[in-house]
Each structure stands twice: as structure tokens, then as C-alpha cells.
C-alpha positions as CSV (number, residue, x, y, z in Angstrom):
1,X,-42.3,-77.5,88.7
2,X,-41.1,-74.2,90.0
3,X,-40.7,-74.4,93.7
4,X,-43.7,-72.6,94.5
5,X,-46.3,-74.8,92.7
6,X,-44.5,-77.8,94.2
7,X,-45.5,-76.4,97.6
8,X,-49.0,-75.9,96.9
9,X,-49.0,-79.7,95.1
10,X,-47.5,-81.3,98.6
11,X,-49.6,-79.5,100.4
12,X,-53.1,-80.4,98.7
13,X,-51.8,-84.3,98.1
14,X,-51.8,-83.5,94.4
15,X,-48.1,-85.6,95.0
16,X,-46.9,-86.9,97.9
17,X,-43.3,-86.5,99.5
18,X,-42.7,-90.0,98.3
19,X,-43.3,-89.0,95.0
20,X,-41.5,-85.7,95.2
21,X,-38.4,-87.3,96.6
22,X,-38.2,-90.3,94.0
23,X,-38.4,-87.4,91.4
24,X,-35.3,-85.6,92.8
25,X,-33.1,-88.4,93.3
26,X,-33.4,-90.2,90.1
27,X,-33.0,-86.4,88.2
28,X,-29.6,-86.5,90.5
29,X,-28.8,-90.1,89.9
30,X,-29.1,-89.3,86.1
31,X,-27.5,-85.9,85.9
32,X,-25.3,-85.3,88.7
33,X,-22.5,-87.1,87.1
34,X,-22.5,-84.9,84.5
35,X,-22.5,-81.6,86.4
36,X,-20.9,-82.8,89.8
37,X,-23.4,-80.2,91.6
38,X,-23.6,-82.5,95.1
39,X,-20.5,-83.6,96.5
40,X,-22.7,-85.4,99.4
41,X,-25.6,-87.6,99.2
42,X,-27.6,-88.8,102.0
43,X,-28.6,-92.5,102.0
44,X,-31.6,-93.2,99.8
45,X,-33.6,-95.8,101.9
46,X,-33.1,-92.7,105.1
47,X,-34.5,-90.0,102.8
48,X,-37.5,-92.3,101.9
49,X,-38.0,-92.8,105.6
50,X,-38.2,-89.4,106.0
51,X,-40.6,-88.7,102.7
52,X,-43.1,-91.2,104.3
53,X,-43.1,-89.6,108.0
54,X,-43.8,-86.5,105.9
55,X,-46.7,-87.8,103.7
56,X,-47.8,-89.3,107.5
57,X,-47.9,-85.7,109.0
58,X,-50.0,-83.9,106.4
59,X,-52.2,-87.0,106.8
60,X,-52.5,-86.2,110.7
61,X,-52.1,-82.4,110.9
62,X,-52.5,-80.4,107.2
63,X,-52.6,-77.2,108.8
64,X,-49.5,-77.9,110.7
65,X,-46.9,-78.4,107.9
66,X,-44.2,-75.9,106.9
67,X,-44.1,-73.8,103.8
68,X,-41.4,-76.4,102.6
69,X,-43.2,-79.8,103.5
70,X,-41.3,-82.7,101.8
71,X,-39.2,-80.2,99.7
72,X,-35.6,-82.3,99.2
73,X,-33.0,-79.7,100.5
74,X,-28.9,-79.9,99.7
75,X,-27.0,-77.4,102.0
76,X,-24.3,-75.2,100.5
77,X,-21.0,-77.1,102.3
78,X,-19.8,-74.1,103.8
79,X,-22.4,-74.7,106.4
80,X,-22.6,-76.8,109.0
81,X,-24.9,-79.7,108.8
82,X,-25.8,-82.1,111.9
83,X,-24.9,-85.6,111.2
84,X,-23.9,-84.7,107.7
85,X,-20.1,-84.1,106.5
86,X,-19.5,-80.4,105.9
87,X,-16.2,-79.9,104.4
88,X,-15.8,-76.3,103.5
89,X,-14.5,-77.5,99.9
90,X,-11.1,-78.5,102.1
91,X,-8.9,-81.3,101.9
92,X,-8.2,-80.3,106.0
93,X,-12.4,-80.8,106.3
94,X,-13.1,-83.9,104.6
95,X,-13.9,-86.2,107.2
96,X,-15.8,-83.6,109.0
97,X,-19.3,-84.1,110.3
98,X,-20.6,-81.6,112.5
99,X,-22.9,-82.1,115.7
100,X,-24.9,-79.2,115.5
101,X,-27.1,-77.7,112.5
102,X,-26.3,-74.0,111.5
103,X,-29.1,-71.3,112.3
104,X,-30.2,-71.4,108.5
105,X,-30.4,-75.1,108.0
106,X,-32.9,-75.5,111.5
107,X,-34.9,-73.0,109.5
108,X,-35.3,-74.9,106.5
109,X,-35.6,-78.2,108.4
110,X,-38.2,-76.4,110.7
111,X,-40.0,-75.4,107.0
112,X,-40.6,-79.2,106.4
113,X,-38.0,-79.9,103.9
114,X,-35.5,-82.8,104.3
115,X,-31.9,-82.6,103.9
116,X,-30.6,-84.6,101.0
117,X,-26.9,-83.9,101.4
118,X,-24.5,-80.9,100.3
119,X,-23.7,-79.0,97.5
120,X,-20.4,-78.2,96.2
121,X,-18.6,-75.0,96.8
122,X,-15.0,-73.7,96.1
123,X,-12.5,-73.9,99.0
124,X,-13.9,-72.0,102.0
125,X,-15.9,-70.9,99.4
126,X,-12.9,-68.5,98.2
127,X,-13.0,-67.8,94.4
128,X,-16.2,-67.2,92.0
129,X,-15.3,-70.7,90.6
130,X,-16.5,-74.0,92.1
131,X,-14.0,-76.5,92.5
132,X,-11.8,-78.0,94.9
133,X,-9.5,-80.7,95.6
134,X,-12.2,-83.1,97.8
135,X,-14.8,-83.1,95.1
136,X,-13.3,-82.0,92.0
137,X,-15.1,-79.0,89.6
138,X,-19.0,-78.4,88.9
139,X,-20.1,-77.9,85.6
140,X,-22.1,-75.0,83.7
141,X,-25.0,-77.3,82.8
142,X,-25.7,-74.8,80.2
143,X,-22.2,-75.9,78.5
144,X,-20.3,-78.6,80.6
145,X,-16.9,-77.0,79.4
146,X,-17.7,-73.9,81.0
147,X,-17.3,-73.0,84.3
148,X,-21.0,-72.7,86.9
149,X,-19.2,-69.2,89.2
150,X,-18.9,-69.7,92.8
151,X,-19.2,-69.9,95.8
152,X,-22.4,-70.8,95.4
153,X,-22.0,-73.2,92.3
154,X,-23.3,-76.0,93.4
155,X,-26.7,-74.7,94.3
156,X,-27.2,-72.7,91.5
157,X,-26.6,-75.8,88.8
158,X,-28.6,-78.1,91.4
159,X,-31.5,-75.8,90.7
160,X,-31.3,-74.9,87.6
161,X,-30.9,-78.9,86.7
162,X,-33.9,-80.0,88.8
163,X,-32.1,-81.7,90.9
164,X,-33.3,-79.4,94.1
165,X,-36.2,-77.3,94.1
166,X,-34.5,-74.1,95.9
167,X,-30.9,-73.8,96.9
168,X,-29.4,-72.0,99.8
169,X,-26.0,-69.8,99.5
170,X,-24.2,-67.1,100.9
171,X,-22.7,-64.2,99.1
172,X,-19.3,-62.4,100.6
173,X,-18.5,-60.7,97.1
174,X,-21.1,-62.0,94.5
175,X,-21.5,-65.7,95.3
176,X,-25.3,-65.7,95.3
177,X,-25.3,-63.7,92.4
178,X,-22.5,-65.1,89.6
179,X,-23.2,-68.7,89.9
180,X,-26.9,-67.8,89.2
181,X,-26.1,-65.7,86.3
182,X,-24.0,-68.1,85.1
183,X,-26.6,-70.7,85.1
184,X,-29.8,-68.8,84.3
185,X,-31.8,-69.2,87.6
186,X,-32.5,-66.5,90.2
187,X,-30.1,-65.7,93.2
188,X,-30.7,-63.2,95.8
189,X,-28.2,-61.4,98.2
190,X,-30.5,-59.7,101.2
191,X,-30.0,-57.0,103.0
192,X,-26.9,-57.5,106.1
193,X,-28.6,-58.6,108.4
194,X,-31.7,-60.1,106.9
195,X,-31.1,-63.6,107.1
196,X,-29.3,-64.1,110.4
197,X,-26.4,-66.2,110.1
198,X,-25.4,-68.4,113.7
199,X,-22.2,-69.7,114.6
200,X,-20.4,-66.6,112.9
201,X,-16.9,-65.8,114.4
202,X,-17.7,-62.1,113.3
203,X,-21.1,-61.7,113.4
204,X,-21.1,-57.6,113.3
205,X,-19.3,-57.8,110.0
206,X,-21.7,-57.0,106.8
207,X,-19.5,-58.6,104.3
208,X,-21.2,-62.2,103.9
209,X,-25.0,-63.1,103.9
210,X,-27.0,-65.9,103.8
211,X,-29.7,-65.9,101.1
212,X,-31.9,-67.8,98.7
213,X,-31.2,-69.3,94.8
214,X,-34.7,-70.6,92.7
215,X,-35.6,-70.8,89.5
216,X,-38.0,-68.0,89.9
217,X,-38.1,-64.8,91.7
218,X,-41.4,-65.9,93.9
219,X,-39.5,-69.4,94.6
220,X,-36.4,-67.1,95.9
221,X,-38.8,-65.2,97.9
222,X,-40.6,-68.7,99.2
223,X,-37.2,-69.8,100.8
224,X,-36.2,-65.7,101.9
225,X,-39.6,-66.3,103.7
226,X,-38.4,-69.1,106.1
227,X,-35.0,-68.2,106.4
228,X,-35.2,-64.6,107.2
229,X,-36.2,-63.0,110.8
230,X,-35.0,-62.0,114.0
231,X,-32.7,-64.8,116.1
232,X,-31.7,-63.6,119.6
233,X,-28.0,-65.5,118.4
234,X,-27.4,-62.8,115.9
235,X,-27.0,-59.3,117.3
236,X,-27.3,-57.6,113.8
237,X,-30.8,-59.6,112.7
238,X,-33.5,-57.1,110.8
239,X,-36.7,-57.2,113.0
240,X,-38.8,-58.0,111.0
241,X,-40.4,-61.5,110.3
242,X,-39.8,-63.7,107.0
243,X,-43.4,-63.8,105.7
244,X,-43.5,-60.5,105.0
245,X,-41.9,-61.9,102.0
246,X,-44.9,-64.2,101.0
247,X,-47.1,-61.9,99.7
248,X,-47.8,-60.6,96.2
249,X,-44.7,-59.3,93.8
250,X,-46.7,-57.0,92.0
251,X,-46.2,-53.6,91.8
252,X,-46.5,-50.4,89.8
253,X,-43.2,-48.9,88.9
254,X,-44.8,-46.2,86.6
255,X,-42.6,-43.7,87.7
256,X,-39.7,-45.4,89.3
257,X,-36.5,-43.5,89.2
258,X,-34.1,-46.3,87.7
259,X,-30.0,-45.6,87.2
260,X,-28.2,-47.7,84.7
261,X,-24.7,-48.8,84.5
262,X,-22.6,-50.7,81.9
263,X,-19.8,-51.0,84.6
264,X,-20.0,-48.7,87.7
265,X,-17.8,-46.6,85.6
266,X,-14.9,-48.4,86.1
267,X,-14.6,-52.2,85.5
268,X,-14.0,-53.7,82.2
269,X,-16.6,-55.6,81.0
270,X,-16.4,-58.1,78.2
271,X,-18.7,-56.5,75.3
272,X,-21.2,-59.5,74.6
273,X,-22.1,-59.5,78.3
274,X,-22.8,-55.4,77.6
275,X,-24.0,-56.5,74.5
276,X,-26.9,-59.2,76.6
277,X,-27.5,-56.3,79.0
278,X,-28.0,-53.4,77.0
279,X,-30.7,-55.4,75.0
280,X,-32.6,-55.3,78.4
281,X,-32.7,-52.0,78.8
282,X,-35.8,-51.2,77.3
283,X,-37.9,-53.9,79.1
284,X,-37.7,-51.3,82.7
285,X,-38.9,-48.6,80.3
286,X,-41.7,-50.4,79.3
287,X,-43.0,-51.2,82.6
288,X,-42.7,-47.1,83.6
289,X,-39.5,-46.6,84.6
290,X,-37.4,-43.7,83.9
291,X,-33.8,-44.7,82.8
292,X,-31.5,-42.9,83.1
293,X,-27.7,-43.8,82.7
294,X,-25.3,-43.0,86.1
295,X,-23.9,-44.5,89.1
296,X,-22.5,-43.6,92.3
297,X,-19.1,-43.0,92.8
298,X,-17.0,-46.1,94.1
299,X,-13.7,-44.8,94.8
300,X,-12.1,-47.2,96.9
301,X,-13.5,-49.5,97.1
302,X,-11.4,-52.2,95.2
303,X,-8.8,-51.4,98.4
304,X,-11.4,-51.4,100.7
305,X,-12.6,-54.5,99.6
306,X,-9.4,-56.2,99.3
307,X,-8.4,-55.5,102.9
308,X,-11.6,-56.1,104.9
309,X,-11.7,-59.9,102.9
310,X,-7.9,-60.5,103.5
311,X,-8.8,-59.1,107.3
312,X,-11.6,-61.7,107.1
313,X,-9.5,-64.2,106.0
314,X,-6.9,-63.9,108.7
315,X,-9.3,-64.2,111.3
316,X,-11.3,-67.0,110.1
317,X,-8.9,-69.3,108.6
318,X,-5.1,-68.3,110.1
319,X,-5.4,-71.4,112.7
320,X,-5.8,-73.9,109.4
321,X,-2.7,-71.8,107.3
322,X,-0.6,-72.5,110.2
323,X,-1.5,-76.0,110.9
324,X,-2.2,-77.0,107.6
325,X,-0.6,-75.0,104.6
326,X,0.2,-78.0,102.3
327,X,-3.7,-79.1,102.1
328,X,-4.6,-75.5,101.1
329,X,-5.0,-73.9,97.6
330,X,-2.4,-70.9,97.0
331,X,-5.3,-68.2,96.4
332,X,-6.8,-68.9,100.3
333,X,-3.1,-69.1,101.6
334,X,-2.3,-65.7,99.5
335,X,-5.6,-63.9,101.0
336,X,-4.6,-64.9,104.5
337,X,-1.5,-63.9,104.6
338,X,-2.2,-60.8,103.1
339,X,-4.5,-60.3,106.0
340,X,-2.2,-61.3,108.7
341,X,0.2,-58.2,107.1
342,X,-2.5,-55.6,108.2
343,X,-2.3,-53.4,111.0
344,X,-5.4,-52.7,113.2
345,X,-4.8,-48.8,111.6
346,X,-4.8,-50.8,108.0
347,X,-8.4,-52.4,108.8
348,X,-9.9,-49.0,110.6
349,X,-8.8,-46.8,107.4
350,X,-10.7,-49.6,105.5
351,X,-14.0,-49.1,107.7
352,X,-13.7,-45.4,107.0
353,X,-13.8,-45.5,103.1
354,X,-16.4,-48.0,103.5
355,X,-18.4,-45.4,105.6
356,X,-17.6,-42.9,103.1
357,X,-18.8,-45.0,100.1
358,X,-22.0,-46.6,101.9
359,X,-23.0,-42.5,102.1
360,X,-22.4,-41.5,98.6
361,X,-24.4,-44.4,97.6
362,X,-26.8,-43.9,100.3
363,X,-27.3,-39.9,98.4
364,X,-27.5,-41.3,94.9
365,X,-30.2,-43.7,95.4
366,X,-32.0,-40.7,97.0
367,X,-32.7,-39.3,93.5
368,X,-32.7,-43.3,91.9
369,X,-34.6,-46.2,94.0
370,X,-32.6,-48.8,92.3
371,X,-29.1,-49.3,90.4
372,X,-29.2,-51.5,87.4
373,X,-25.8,-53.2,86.1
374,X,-24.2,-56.4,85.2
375,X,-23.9,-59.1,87.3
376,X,-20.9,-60.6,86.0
377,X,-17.8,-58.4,83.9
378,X,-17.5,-61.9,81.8
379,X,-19.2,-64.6,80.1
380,X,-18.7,-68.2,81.2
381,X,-15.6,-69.4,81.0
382,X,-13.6,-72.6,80.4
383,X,-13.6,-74.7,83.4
384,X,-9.9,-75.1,83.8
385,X,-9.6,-71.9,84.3
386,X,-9.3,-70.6,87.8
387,X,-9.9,-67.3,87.6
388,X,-10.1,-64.5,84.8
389,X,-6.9,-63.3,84.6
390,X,-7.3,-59.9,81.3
391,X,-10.8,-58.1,80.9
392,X,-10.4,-56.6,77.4
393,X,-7.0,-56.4,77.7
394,X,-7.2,-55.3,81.2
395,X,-4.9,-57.1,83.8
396,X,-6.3,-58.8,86.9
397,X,-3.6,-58.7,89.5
398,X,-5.7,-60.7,91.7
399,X,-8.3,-63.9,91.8
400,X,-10.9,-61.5,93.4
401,X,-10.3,-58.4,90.5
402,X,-12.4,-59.7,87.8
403,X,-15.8,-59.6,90.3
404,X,-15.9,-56.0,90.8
405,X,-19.0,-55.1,89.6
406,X,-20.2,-58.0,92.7
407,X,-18.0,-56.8,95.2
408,X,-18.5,-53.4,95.2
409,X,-22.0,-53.6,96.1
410,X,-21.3,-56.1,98.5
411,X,-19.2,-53.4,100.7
412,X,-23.0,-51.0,100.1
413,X,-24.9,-54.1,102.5
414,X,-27.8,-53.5,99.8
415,X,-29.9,-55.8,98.7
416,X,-29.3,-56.8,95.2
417,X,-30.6,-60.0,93.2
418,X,-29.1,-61.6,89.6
419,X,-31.9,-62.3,87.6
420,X,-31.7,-64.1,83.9
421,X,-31.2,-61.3,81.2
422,X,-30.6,-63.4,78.5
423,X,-28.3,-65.2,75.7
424,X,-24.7,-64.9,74.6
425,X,-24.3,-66.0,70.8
426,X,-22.9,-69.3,71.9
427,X,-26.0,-70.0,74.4
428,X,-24.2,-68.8,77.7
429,X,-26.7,-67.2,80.6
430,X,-26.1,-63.3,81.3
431,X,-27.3,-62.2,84.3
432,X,-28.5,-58.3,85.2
433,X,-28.1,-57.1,88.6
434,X,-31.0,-55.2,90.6
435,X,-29.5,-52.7,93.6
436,X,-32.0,-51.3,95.9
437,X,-32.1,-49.2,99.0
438,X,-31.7,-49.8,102.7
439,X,-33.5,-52.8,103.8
440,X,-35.6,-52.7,100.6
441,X,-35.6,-56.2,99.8
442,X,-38.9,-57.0,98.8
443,X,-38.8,-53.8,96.4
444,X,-35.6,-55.6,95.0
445,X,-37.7,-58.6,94.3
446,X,-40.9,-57.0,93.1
447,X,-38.7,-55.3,90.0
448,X,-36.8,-58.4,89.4
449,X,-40.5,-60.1,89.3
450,X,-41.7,-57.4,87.1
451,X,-38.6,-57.7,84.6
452,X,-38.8,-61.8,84.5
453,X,-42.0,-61.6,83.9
454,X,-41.7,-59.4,80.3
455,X,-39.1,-60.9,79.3
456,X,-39.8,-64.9,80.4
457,X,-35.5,-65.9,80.2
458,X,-36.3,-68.1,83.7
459,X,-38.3,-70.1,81.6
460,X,-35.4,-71.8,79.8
461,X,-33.8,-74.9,81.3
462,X,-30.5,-76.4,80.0
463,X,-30.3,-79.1,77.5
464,X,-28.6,-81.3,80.4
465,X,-30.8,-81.5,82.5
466,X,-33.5,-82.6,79.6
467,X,-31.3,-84.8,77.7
């Protein structure tokens, strides 16, 4: 069941919590092995208990339960979990159980669902490839010698495997949005700001977000719902409550001024990923929009990028580098001390061409309301590698390079969602990517609605996850 029709199930005692959790746990007990999505599993007899004090409320109070009664939950392990090891994908972190829930999981747990465990995730989440040295690599159940993406890898093949019904993430450039195009189910990155993130070291910074991954659009904007809203701990949160996002996703884009881009006019982009795209195309004409090929201009903002993530990097992880560099991965050691190099002048001249591209961006999506382009620059890829290093022939000095078409929009703060677009020849997931304006999520998901539904690619599941 799609997350959504679970909810109204639970809800009407069509199944119970019991039920619902028996479901999950054997579909993890049977493919997890396979696909090595969650590196943490809480005790099943503990979850049970939990599944029958939530059958007992909806037998007490119906109209009290959350939007996620009984839903089994696994938490991205980059954040912190009370009670349940949280190990940021780091050897350093293994043993580490936290005290405290993050703001994100109280949400979800205050939705009614019940936390199952954690789900894998590259080395503090660094690198758009899941694996690590505590828990090993996760599988693309779509083809289990292909790689899922990252950060947000185990989520994404959790979902689109049934093991979970919804998956949270966060996204600093593209980890809510590659792992989902990688493995055919829905991830959305809000608007900065949208889902308020607490503890955050820098919360002003609009590089990383908190979001939602479903099989659906509507299931992505069940769990936006409850996770999004004002929190007096975040001084940047959007006022504006999350059910604004349960409402309908229709809309009329007859009309709709839509730009598209095979590469922001400057990436290399392997051709049967342009190939899955450009098929697409058509499907946003058909429902009225006017198509028109273009993008803005995004000058520098692979140096931008690169130094406001190694600036990041310094601040958040330079006490672990210097008390622990032999249990860290060379790519996180590399991006930290490339951020302990800069200068305070480095960073500001960073936040200027940032300011300078957010406005360019800002004009052209005054004559276009959203930017269409590819998620990912490649297909899936072999899971031993660990990052793309040649795009058509095209060097990537760096383990970040190959995500461009990602982390340029990430330095916009826009809201952009991957969405399933279709088929390689070989059977591998393409995702498209939907850009919209200024706090215009729910116009992001209303197109992404409109496209899934002509075209129907969320509908397919993975042979694993079947088998």
C-alpha cells in the first residue's frame, strides 16, 4: 500500500498496527539482507508492544490519533535518535546512542508512527553513495550490483522495497533527490527553512534540509505535512503550518510557463539519462504547459559550492579530524581540511556569488514558474565504485563534481523534488528534477503529482523486493 491508503486503513481498523508492523518486519527480515537498507533494528517483541498500545489508543480515542498512527518509521542515521544508536555512518560513532530525539524525529513520533531503527547513510552522510565502514554498502534494489546514491540511500531503497512506508532524509547537495532517482520512488527537498531542523550547529545556513522520501508524491506530502512548521528552536522556520500540505494536488497548469534543461548548460550528462529525460518532455506539454528550453545562468557556483561545504565541513566535523583521523574515510578528511584552509574573506566572497546567483535565478523564474532538468548527470553505477570519476570523457577532480546538476540548485534554497521519469535500457530508474519558486513547495508537488500521474513510472516496484 502506498503510504497514504495505509493511513486511512489504520485509522478505519481495516488493519490494525499489529498487523501493519508484522508486515514490515518480515518484508525486512526477508529482504534487508539483500539490500542492507537498515543498519539498526529495534527489538521485535518492543515494537510489538508498541503496535498494541497503538491498536489500544484508536480503540480509546479515534479522533485523537496522528496522521501516522502505527506507521513503522526508520530514521536516516545522521539524526539523533533517543535510546537508539545514531552513528553518522562513523566508525568514531558506533557505539553512540543519543539521549535526546532530534526536532524531526519528535515530529514523526508525535504523528503516531513508531520507530523501528535506522537507516543507512554514507559517512556523515558525505558522498552521493551509501556506504561506510560500520555497516558496509546498500544496494540498488533495482540491480543489487548497482549502487542506491546517497546520503539518503537507505531510506530511499527502504521505501521503494516495502520495508517502510515513508522515509525521512536530508539533502545538503542532492541527497533527497539521487537516492530516489536512483531507486524509482519520490524524494523531496523543501524550501530552507521549511522543515525546521533542531540541534543544528549552524542553523542560519541554507545548505542542508530535512525532507520527506515515499513512493508517491501525496505519500511525500503526507510526511512534509507533519514534519514541516514553525519551531521557536529554529530561527529560520517558514511560518506556516505543515497541513497546508494535506490538501488536494490537483491543479491546472494550462498555461504554466515551464524552462527545460538537459544540463544547466554546463554539466556533462551521460546521454541515456538525456536520452530517459527527453522522452518526458512531452508529458508537461500535454498537461498545458509551455516548454521552452533555457536555464539560468550558474556561474559560480561549482566554487561557491565547494567552499561553503568544505566551510561546513570544518565547522561541523574539525574536532573528530583532529581527534580521530585514522577512523575517517579520506573524502570527509579531504573536505575538512580544505575548509580549515579558508579565510573568513574566502567564505564571505562565497556568500556574495551565492547572493548573486540566488538573483539571477530569482529573475529567470519570473518569466518560468518552474525549471525542469535531470536529477542525476549519470545512471546507476557499480557499487564499488565510490564516486564517478569521467562524465563523457569529462574529468571529475572531486567526489562532489559529478552532482552538479543537484548542487547547484541546492545553493538557489528552492524547492525541488526527483520524481520517477522512467527506464534505462538495462532497467535502471532515471529521475527528473522539478525547481520551483520561493517557498512554492506545494506548487512543486502539485506538477510532480500532475507528471506521475500521466506517466504512472511510481507504479513499478523492484523485482527484489517481490521475489
Amino acid at each position: 500500500m502506498d503510504a497514504t491508503d495505509l493511513a486511512r486503513a489504520l485509522r478505519t481498523r481495516a488493519v490494525s498496527a499489529v498487523e501493519v508492523m508484522e508486515a514490515h518486519l518480515a518484508q525486512i527480515k526477508r529482504i534487508n539482507p539483500k539490500v542492507n537498507a537498515i543498519c539498526t533494528l529495534v527489538d521485535e517483541e518492543r515494537l510489538l508492544q508498541q503496535a498494541r498500545a497503538a491498536d489500544a489508543r484508536l480503540r480509546r480515542s479515534p479522533a485523537a490519533v496522528g496522521p501516522l498512527h502505527g506507521f513503522p518509521h526508520a530514521v536516516k542515521d545522521l539524526v539523533p535518535t533517543a535510546g537508539i544508536r545514531t552513528t553518522y555512518g562513523s566508525r568514531i560513532y558506533k557505539d553512540n546512542v543519543p539521549a535526546d530525539d532530534a526536532l524531526i524525529v519528535e515530529r514523526i513520533k508525535a504523528a503516531g508512527a513508531i520507530i523501528i531503527g535506522k537507516t543507512n547513510t554514507p559517512e556523515f552522510g558525505a558522498g552521493s553513495q551509501t556506504f561506510n565502514a560500520v555497516f558496509g554498502a546498500t544496494r540498488n534494489p533495482y540491480d543489487l550490483t548497482k549502487t542506491c546514491g546517497g546520503s539518503t540511500g537507505g531510506g530511499a531503497v527502504a521505501v521503494a522495497c516495502g520495508m517502510t512506508p515513508l522515509a525521512d532524509g536530508s539533502d545538503h547537495g542532492g541527497s533527497l533527490r539521487n537516492p530516489p532517482s536512483f531507486c524509482n520512488v519520490v524524494g523531496f527537498r523543501p524550501s530552507f527553512g521549511r522543515v525546521p531542523a533542531w540541534p543544528k550547529s549552524q542553523p542560519w545556513t541554507s545548505m542542508s534540509v530535512d525532507g520527506p522520501v515515499g513512493r508517491s508524491v501525496r505519500d511525500v506530502a503526507l510526511l512534509l505535512s507533519v514534519i514541516a512548521g514553525p519551531d521557536p528552536r529554529s530561527p529560520v522556520a517558514i511560518d506556516e503550518p505543515g497541513r497546508v500540505f494535506r490538501g488536494s494536488l490537483a491543479r491546472d497548469f494550462t498555461g504554466t510557463g515551464v524552462a527545460w534543461s538537459r544540463n544547466l548548460g554546463r554539466y556533462p550528462v551521460e546521454p541515456v539519462v538525456t536520452d530517459v529525460c527527453d522522452k518526458a518532455r512531452h508529458v508537461f506539454s500535454d498537461i498545458g504547459c509551455l516548454v521552452e528550453d533555457g536555464e539560468p545562468d550558474f556561474s559560480d557556483a561549482d566554487e561557491t559550492f565547494q567552499v561553503l561545504r568544505a566551510w561546513s565541513f570544518a565547522q561541523e566535523r574539525g574536532e573528530d579530524l583532529r581527534r580521530h583521523p585514522d577512523l575517517m574515510k579520506d573524502t570527509v578528511i579531504w573536505n575538512i581540511e580544505q575548509g580549515l584552509k579558508l579565510s573568513g574573506v574566502d567564505v564571505s566572497r562565497a556568500e556574495a556569488k551565492r547572493a548573486a546567483l540566488v538573483q539571477r535565478v530569482r529573475a529567470f523564474l519570473e518569466r518560468y514558474e518552474f525549471l525542469l532538468l535531470p536529477v542525476s548527470q549519470v545512471a546507476p553505477f557499480p557499487v564499488e565504485v565510490e564516486w564517478v570519476k569521467e562524465i563523457n570523457g569529462v574529468k571529475m577532480s572531486t567526489y562532489i563534481d559529478w552532482m552538479g546538476t543537484c548542487y547547484a540548485i541546492s545553493l538557489t534554497g528552492l524547492p525541488a523534488i526527483s520524481v520517477p521519469c522512467g527506464f534505462t535500457p538495462a532497467g535502471l530508474p532515471i529521475g527528473l528534477q522539478i525547481v520551483g519558486r520561493h517557498h512554492r513547495d506545494l506548487d512543486v508537488l502539485r506538477l510532480a503529482h500532475a507528471f506521475e500521474q500521466a506517466t504512472q513510472f511510481a507504479r513499478h516496484r523492484p523485482q527484489v523486493a517481490a521475489s
